[in-house]
Backbone as a printed PyTorch tensor [residue, N CA C, xyz], in Angstrom:
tensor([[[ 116.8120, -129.3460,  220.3620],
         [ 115.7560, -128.6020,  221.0350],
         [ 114.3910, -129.0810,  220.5580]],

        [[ 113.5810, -129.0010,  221.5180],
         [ 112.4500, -129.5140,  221.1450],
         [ 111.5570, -128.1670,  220.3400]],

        [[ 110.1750, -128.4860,  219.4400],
         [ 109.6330, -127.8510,  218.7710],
         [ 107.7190, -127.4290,  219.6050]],

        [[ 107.8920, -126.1490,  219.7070],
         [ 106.3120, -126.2760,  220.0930],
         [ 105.4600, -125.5830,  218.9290]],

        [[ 104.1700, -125.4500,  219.3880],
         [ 103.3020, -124.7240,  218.9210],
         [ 102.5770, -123.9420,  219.0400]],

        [[ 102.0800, -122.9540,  219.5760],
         [ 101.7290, -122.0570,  220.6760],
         [ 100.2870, -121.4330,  219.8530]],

        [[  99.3220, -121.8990,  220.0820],
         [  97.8820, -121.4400,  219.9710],
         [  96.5890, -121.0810,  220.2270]],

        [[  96.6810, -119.5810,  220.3830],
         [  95.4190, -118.6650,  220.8710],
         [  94.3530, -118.9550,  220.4100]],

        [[  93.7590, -118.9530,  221.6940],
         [  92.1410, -119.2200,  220.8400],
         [  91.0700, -118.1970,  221.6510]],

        [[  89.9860, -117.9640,  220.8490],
         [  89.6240, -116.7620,  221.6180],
         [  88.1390, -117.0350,  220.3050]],

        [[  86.7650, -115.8120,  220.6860],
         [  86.0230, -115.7340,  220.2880],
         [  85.7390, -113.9710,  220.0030]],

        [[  84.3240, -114.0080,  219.2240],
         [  84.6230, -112.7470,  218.3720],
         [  83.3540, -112.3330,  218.3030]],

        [[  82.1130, -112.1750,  219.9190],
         [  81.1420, -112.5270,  219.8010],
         [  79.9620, -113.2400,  218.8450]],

        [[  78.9470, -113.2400,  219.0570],
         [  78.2830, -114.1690,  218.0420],
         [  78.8640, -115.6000,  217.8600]],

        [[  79.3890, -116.4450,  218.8560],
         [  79.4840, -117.2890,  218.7490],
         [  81.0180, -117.5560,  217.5890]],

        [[  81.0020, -116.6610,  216.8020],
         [  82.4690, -116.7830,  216.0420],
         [  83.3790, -117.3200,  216.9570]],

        [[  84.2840, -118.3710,  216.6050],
         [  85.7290, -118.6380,  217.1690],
         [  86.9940, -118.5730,  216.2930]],

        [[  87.9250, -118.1630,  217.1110],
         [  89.4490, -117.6790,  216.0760],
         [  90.5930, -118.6880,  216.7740]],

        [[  90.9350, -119.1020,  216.4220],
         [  92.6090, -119.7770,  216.6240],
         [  93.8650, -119.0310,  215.6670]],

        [[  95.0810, -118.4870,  216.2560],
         [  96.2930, -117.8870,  215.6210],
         [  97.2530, -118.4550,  216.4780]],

        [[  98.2970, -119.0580,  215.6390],
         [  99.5180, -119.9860,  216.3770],
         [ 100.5400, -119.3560,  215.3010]],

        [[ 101.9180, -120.1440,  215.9590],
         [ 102.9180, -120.1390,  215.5870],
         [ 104.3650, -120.7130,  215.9670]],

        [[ 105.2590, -121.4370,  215.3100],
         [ 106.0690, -122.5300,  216.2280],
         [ 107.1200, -121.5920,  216.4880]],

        [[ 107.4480, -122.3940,  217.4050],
         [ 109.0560, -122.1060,  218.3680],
         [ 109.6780, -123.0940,  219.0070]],

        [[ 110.9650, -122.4630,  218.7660],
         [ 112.0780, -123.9520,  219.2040],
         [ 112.4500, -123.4620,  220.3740]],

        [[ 112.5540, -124.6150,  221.8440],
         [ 113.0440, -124.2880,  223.0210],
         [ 113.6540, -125.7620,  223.2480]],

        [[ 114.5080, -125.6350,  224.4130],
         [ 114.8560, -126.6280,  225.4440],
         [ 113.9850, -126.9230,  226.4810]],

        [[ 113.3960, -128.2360,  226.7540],
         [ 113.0760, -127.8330,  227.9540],
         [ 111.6080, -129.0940,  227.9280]],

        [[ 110.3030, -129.0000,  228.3920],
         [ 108.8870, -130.0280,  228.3630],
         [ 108.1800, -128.7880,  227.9720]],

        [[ 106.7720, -128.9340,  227.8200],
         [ 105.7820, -128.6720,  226.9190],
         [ 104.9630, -127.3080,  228.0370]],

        [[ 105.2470, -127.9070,  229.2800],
         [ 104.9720, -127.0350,  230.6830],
         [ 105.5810, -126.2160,  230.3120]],

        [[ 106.9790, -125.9480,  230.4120],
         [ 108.1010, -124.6790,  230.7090],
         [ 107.5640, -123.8310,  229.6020]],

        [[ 107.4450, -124.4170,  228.4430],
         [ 107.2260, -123.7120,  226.9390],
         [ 106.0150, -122.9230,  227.3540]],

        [[ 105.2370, -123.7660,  227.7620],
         [ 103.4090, -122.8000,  227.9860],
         [ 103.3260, -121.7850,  228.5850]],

        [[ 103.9550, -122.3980,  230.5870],
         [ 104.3940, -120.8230,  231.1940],
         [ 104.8480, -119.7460,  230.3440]],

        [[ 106.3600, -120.0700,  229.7370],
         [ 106.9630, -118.9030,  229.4020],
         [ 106.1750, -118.1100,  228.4260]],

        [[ 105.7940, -118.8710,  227.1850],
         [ 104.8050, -118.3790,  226.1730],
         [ 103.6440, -117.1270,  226.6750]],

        [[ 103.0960, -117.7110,  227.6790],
         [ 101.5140, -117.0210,  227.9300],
         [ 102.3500, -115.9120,  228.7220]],

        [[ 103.7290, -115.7410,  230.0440],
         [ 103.8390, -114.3190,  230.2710],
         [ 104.0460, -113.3350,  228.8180]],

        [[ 104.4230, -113.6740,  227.7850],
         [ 105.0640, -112.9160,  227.1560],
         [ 103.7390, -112.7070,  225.8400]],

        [[ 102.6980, -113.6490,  226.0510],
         [ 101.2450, -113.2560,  225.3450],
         [ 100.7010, -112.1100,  225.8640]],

        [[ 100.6150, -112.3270,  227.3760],
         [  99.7570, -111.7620,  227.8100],
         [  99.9570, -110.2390,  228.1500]],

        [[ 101.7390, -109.7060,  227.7270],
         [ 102.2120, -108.6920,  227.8500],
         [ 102.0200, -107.6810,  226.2060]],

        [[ 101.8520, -108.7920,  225.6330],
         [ 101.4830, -108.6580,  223.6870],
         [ 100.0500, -107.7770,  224.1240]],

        [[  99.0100, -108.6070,  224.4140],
         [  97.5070, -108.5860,  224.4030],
         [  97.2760, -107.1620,  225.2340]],

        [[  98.1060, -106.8310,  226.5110],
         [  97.5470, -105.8410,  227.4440],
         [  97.8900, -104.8110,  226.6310]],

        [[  99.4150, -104.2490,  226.0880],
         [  99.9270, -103.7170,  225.1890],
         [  98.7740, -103.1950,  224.3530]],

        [[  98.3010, -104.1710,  223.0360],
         [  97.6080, -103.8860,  222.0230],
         [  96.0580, -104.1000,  222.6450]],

        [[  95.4890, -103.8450,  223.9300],
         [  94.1670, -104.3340,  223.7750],
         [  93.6940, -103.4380,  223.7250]],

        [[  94.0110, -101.9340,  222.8310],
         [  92.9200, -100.8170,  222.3490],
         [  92.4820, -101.7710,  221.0760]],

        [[  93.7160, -102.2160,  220.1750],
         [  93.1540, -102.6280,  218.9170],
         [  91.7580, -103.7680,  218.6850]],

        [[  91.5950, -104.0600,  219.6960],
         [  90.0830, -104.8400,  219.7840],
         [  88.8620, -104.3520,  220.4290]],

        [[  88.0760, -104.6600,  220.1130],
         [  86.5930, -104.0870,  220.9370],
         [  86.3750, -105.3550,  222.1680]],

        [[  85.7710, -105.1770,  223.1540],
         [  85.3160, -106.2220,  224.0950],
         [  84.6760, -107.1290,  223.9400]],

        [[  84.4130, -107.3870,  222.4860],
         [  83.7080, -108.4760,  222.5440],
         [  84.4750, -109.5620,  221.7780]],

        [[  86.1840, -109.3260,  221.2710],
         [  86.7500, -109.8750,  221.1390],
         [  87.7990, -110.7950,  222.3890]],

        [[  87.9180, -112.1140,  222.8490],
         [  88.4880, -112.4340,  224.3940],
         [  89.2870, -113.5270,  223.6140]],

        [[  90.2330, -113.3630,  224.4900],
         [  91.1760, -114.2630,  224.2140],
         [  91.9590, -115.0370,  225.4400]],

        [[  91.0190, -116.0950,  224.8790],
         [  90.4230, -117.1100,  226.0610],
         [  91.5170, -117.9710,  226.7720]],

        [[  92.5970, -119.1130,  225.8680],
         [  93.5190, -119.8560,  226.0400],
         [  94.3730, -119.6700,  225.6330]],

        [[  95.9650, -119.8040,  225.5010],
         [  97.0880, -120.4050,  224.9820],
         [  97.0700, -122.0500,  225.3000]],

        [[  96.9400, -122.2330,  224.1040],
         [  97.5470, -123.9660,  223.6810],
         [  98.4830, -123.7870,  223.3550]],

        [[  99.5730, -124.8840,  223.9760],
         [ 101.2950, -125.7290,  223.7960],
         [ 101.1450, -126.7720,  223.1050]],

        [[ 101.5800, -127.1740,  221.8690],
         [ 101.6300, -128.2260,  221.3350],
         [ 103.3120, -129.0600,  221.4560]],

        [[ 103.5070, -129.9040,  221.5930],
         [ 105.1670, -130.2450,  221.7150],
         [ 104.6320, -131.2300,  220.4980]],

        [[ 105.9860, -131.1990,  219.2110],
         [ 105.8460, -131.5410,  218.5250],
         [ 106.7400, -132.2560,  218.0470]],

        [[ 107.0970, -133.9170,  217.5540],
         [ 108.0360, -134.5920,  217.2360],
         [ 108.6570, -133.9060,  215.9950]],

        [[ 109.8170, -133.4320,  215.8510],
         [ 110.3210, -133.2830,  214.3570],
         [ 110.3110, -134.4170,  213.3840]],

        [[ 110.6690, -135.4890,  213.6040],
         [ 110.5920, -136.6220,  212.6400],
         [ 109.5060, -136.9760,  212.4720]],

        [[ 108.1360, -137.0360,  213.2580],
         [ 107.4810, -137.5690,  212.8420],
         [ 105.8660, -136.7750,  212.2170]],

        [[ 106.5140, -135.2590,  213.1190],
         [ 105.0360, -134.0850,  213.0820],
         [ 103.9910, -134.5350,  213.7380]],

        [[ 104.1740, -135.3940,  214.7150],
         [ 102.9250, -135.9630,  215.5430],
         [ 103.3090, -135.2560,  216.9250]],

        [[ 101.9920, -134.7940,  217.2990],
         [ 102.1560, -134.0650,  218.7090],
         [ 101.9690, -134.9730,  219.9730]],

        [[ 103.4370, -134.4740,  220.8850],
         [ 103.5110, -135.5040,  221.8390],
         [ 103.0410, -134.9010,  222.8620]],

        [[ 102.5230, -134.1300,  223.5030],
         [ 102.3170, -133.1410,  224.7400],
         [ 101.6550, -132.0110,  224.4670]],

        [[ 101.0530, -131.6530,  225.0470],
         [ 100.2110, -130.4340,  225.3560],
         [ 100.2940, -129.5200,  226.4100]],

        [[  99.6920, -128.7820,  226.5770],
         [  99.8550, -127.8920,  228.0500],
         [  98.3990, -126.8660,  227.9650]],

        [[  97.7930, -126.2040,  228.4020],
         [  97.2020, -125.2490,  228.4420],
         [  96.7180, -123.9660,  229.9420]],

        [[  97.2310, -122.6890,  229.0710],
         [  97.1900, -121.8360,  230.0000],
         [  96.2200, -120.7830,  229.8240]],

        [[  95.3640, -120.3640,  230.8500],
         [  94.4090, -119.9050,  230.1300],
         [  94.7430, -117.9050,  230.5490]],

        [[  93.8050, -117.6450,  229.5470],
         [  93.9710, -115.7570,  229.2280],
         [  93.5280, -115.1010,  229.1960]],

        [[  91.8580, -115.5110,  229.2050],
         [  91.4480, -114.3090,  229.7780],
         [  91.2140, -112.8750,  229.6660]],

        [[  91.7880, -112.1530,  228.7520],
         [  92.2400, -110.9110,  227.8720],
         [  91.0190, -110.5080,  227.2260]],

        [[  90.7480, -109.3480,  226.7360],
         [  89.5760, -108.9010,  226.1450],
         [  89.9400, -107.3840,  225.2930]],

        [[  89.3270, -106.9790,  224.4800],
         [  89.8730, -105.9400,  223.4140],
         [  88.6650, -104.8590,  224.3060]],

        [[  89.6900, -103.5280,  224.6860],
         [  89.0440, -102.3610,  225.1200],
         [  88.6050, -101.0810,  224.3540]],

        [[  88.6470, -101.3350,  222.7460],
         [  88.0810, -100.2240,  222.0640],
         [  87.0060, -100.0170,  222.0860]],

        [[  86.5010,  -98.5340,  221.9420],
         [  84.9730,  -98.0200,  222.4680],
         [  84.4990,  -98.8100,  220.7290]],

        [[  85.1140,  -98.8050,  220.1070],
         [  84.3490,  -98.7780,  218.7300],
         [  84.2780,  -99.7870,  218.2960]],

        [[  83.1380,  -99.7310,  216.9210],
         [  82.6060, -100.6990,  216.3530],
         [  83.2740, -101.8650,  216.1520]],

        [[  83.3000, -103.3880,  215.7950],
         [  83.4140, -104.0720,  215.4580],
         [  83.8820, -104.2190,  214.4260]],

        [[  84.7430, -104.9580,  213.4310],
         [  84.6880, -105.2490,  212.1350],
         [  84.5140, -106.5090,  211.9370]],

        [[  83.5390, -106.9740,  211.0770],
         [  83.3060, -108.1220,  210.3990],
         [  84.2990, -109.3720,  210.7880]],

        [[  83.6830, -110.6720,  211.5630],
         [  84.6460, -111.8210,  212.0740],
         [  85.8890, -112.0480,  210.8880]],

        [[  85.0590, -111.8310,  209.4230],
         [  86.1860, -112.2440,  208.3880],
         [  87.1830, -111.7250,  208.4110]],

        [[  87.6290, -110.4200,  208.7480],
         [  88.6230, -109.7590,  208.8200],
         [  89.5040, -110.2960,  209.3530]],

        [[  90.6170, -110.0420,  209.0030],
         [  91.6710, -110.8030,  209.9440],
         [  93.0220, -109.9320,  209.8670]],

        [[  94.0880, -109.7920,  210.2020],
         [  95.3780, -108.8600,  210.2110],
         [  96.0290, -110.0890,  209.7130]],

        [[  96.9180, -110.0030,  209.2280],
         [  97.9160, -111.3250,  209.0180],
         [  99.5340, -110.8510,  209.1580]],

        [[  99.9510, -111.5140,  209.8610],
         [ 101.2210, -111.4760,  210.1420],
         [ 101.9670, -112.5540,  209.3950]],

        [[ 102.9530, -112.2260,  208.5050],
         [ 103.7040, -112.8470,  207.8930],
         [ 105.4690, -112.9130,  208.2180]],

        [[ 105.9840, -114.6140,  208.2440],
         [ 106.7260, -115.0350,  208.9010],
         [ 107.9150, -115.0350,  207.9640]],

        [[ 109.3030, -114.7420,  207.8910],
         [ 110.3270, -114.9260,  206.9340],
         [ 111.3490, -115.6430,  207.6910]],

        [[ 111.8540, -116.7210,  206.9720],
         [ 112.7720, -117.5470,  207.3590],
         [ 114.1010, -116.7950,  207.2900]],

        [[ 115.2210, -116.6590,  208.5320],
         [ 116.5920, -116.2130,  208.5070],
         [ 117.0770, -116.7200,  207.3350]],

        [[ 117.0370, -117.7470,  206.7940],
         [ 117.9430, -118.0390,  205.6650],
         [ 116.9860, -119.0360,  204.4270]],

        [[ 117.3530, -118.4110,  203.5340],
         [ 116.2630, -119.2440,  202.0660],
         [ 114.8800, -118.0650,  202.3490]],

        [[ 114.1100, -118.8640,  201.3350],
         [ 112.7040, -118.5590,  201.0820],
         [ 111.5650, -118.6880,  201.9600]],

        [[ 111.7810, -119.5980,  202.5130],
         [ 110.8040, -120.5220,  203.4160],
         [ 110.0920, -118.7820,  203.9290]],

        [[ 108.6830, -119.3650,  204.0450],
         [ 107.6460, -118.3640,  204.8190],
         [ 106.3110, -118.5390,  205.5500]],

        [[ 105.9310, -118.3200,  206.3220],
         [ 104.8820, -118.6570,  207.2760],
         [ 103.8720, -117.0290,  207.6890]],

        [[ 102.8170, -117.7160,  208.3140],
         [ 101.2500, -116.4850,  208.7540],
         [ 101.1190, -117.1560,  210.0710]],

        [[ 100.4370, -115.8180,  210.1790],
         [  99.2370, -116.5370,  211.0510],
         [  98.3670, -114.8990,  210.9350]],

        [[  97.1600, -115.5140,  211.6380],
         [  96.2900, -114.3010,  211.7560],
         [  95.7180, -114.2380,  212.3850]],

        [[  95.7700, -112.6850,  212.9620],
         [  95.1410, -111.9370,  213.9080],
         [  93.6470, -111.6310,  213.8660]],

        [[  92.8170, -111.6590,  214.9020],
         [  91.4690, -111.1880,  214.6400],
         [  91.1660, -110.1400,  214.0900]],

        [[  89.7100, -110.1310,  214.2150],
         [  89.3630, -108.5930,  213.1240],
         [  89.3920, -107.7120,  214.5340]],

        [[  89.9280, -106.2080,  214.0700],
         [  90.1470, -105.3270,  214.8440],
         [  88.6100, -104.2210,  214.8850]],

        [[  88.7600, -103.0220,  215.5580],
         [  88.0360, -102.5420,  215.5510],
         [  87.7690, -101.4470,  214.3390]],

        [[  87.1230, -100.9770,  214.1680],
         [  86.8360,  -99.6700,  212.7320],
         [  87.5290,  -98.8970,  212.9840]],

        [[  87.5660,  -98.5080,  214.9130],
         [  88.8850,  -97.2590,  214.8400],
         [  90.1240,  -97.7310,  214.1160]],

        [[  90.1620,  -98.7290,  213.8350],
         [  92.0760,  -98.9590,  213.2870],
         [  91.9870,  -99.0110,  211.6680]],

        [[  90.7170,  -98.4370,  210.5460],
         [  90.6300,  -97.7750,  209.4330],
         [  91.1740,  -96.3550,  208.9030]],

        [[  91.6990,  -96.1760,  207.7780],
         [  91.8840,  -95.7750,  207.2600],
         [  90.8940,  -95.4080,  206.6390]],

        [[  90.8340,  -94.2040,  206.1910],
         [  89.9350,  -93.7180,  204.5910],
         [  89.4280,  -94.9660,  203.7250]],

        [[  90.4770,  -95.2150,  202.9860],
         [  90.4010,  -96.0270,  201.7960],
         [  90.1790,  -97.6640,  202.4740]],

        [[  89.9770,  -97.6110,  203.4400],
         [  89.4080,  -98.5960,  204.2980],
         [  90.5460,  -99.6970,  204.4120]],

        [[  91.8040,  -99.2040,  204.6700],
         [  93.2470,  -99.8830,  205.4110],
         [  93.6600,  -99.7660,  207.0520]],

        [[  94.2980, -100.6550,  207.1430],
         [  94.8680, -100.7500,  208.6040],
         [  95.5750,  -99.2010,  208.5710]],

        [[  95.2930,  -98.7320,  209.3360],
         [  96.3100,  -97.2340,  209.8400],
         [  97.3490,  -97.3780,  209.8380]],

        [[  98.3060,  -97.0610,  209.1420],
         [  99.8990,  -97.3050,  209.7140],
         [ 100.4100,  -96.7870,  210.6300]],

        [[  99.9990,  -96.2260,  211.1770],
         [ 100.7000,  -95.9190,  212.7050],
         [ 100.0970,  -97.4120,  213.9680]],

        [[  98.9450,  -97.7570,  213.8980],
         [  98.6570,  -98.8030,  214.4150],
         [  99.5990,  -99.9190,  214.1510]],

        [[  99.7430,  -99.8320,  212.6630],
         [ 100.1180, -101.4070,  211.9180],
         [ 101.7300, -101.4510,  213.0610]],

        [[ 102.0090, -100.3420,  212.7150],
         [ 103.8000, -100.1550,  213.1660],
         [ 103.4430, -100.8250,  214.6500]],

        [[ 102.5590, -100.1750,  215.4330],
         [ 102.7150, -100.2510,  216.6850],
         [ 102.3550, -101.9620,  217.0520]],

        [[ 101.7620, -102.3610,  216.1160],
         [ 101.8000, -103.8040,  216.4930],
         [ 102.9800, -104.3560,  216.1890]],

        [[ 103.3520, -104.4130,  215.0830],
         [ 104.2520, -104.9010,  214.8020],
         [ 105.8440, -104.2290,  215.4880]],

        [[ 105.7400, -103.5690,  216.3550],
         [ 106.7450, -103.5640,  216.9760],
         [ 106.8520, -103.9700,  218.4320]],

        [[ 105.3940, -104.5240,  218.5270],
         [ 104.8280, -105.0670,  220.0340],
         [ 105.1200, -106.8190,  219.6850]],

        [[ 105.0700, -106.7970,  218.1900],
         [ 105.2290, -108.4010,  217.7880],
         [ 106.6770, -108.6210,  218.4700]],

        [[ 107.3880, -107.7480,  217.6230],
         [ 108.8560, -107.9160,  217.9880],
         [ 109.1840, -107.6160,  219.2820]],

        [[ 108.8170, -107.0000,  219.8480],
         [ 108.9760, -107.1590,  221.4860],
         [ 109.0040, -108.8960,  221.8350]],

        [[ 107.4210, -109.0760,  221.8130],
         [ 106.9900, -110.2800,  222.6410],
         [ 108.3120, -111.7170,  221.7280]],

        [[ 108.2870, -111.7080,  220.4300],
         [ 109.3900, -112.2800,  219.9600],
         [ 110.5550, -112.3880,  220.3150]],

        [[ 111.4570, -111.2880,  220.8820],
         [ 112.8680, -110.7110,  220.8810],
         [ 112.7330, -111.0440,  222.7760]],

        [[ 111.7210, -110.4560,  223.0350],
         [ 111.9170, -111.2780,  224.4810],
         [ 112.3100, -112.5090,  225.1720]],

        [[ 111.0630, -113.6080,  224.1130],
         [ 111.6200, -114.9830,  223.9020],
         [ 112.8850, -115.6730,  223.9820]],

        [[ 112.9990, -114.8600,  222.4940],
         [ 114.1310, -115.2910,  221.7660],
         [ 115.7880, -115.3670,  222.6750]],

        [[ 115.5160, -114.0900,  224.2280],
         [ 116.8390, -113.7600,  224.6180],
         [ 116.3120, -113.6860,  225.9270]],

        [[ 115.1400, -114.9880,  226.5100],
         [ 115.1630, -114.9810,  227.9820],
         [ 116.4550, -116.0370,  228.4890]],

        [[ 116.4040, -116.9990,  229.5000],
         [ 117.1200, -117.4520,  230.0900],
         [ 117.0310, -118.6670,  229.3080]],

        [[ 115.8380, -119.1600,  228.8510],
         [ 115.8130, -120.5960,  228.4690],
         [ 115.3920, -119.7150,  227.0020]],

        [[ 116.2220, -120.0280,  226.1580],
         [ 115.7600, -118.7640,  224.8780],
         [ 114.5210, -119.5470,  224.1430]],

        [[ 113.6080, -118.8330,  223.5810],
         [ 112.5750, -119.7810,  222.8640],
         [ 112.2170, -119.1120,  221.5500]],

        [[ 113.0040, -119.4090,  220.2730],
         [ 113.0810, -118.9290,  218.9320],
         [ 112.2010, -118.7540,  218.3330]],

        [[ 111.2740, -117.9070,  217.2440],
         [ 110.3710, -117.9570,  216.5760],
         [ 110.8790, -119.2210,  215.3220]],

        [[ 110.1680, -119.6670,  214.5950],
         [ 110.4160, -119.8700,  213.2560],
         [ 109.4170, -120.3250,  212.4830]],

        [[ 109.6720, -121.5940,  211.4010],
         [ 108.4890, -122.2000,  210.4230],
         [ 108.9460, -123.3010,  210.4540]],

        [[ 107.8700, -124.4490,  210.7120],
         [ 108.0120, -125.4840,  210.9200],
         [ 107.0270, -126.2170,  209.4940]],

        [[ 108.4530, -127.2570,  208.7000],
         [ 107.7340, -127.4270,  207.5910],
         [ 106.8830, -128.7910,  207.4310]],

        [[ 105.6080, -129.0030,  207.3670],
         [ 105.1020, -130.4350,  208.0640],
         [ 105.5480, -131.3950,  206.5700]],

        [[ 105.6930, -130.8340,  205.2810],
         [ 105.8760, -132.0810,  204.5070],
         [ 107.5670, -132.5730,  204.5900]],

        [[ 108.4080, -132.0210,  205.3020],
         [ 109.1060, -131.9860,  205.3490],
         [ 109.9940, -132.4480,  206.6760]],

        [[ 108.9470, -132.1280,  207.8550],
         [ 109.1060, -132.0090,  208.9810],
         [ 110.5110, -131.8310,  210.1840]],

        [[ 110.7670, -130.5110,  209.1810],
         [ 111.7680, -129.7800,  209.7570],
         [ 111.3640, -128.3060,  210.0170]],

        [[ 112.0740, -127.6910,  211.0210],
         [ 112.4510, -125.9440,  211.3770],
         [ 113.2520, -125.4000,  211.0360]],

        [[ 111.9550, -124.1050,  210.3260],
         [ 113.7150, -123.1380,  209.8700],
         [ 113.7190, -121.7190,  211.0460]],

        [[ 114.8200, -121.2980,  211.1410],
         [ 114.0220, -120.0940,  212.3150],
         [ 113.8930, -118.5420,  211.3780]],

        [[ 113.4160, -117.9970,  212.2140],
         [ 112.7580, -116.8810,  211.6160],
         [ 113.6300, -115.5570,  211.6740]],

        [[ 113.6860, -114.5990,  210.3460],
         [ 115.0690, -113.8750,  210.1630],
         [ 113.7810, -112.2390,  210.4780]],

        [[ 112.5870, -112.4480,  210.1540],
         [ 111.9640, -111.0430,  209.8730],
         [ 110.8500, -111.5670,  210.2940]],

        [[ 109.5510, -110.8250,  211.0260],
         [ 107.7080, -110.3070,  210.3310],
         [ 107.2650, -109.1230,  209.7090]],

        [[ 106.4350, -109.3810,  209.6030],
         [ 105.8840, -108.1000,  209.1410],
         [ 104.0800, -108.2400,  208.8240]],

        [[ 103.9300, -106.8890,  208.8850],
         [ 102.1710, -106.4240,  209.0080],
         [ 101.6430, -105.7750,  207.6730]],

        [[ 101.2970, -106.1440,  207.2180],
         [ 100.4490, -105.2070,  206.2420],
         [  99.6960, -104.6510,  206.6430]],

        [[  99.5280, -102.8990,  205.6230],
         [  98.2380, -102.5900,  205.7810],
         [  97.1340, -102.6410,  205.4460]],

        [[  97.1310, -104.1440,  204.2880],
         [  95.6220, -104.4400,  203.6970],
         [  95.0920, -105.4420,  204.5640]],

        [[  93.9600, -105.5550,  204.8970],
         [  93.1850, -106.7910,  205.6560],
         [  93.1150, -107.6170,  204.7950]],

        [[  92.9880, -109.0600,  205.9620],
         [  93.3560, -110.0660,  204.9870],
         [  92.1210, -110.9770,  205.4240]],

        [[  91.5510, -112.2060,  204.7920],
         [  90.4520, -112.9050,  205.6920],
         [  91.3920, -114.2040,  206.0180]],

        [[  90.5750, -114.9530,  206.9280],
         [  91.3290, -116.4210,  207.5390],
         [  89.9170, -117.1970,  207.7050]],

        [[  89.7680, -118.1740,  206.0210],
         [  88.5980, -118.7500,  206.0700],
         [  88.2780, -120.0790,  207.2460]],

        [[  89.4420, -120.4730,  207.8360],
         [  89.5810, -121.5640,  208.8560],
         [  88.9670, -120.6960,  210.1210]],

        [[  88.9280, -119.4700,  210.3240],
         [  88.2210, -118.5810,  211.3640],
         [  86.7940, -119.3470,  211.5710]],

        [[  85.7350, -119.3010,  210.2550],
         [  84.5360, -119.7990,  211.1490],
         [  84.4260, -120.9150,  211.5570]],

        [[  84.8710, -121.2420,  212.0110],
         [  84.3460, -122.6070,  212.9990],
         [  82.6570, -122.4830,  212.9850]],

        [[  82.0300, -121.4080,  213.5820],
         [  81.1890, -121.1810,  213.6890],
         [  80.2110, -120.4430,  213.3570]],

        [[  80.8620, -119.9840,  211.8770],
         [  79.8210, -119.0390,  210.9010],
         [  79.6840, -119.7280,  209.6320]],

        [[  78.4120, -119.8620,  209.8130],
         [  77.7610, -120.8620,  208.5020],
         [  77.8090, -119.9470,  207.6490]],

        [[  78.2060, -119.9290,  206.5330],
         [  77.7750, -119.4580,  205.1750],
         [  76.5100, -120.0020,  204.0020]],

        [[  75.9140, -119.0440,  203.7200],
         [  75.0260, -119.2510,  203.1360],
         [  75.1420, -118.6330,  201.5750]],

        [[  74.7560, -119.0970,  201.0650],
         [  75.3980, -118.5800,  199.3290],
         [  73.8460, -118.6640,  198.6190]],

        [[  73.8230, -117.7400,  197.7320],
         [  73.1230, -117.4500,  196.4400],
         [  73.3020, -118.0320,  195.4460]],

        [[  73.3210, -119.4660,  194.7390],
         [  73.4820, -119.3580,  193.5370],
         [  72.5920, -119.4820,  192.4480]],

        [[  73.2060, -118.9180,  191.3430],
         [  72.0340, -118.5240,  190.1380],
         [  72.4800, -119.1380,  188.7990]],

        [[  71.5400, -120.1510,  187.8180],
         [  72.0590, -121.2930,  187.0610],
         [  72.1830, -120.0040,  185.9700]],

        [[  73.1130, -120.1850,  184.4560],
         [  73.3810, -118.7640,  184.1800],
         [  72.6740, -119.6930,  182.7760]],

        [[  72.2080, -119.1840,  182.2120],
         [  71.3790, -119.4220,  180.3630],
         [  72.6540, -119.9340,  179.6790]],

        [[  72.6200, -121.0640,  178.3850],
         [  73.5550, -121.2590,  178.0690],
         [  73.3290, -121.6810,  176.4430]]])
């Protein structure tokens, strides 16, 4: 079976941009993979689009088809999405990020990816993801996953290891409720730093 890569890309006003992927093994060209991928995104995104404010959009799905032996990408595809986050409320900071963490069916092996920053409604007190939210994503994950996994042309989650350049498939995810950051997020947020020489 061939290996793809499936990656959202989307912005977070202010010019911020976010990319969150993750591989999967199917039968089939880089087309079939993209179609199938983006119905089963775009059923993820409508689902959860309280958890974003509108000025979060989520613009494309990118298909990567990917050689196993060699980890060089042979094909592409792109479908676009269009999607936008409908919470009345505030924003949280581009750094924010949700992270979804990947467990291999068998061994250690483990994989992420991460989700944009959500809105303030999805805080807690002590300034955590809500667990009633967290659940509800993460059981919207496993939807859009388990759908995949048991359509007609099945298309597996897993972790694809590049020094290695093999797939293992995926036994579990899961959500935390601490926020996490994803410094590869700014593309487009310059950082600016303070530093101060210390007496010695």
């Amino acid at each position: 079976m061939a290996i793809f890569k499936h990656t959202i890309r989307g912005s977070i006003g202010g010019g911020d941009i976010f990319m969150c992927g993750w591989h999967m093994q199917r039968d089939g060209d880089v087309f079939a993979a993209g179609d199938q991928a983006e119905a089963a995104v775009e059923t993820f995104l409508t689902a959860q689009a309280a958890l974003w404010t509108p000025t979060v959009v989520f613009d494309l799905l990118i298909t990567q088809e990917i050689d196993e032996g060699t980890g060089a990408v042979v094909a592409v595809a792109e479908n676009t999405l269009g999607q936008a986050g409908t919470s009345p409320d505030a924003q949280l900071p581009a750094e924010v990020a949700i992270c979804v963490s990947i467990k291999a069916l068998v061994g250690v092996v483990a994989g992420r990816f991460y989700l944009p920053a959500p809105s303030r409604g999805s805080l807690t007190t002590p300034g955590q993801f809500n667990s009633a939210l967290r659940d509800d994503l993460a059981d919207d994950l496993k939807t859009m996953f388990d759908a995949l996994a048991t359509a007609g042309t099945p298309m597996r989650l897993g972790i694809y290891r590049p020094t290695t350049n093999n797939f293992v498939g995926a036994g579990t995810i899961n959500v935390g409720n601490v926020f996490d950051s994803q410094r590869r997020r700014r593309n487009k947020l310059v950082e600016v730093r303070a530093t101060r020489v210390l007496a010695v």
